[in-house]
C-alpha positions in Angstrom: 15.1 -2.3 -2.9 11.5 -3.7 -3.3 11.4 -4.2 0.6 11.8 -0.7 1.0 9.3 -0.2 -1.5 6.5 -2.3 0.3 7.6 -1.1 3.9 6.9 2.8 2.7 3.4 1.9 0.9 2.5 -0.5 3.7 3.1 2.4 6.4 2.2 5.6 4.1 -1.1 3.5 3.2 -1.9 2.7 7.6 -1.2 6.3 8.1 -3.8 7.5 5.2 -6.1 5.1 6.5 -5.9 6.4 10.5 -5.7 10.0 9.0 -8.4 9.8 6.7 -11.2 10.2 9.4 -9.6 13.5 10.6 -8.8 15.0 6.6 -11.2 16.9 4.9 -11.9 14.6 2.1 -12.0 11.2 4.5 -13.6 9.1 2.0 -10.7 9.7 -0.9 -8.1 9.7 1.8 -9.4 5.9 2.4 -9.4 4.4 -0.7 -6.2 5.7 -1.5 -5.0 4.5 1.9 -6.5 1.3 1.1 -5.1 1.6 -2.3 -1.5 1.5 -1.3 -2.1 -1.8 1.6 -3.2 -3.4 -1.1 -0.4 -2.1 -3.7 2.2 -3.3 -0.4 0.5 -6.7 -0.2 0.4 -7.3 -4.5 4.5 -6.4 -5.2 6.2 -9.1 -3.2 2.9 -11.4 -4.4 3.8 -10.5 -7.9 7.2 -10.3 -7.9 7.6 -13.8 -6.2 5.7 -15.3 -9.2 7.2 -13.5 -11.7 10.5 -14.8 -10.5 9.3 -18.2 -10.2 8.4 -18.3 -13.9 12.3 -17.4 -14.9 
């Protein structure tokens, strides 16, 4: 389930970040684009830790 998770906000956040210089509002399209690659990268980060603490 958290796979899924980090595959859709890893691939939603690359296609904000190619779309964003073709949107009307490219520089809010980015960060949020950015927003969720960075969201993708933090879950498993987190999670793995969190686990490890158990």
């Amino acid at each position: 389930m958290l796979f899924v998770l980090y595959l859709i906000l890893l691939i939603g956040g690359m296609v904000l970040l190619g779309l964003s210089f073709s949107l009307p509002l490219p520089a809010l399209m980015f960060v949020l684009g950015l927003l969720c690659v960075v969201a993708a990268v933090a879950i498993p980060v987190t999670a793995g830790a969190f686990e490890q603490r158990r």
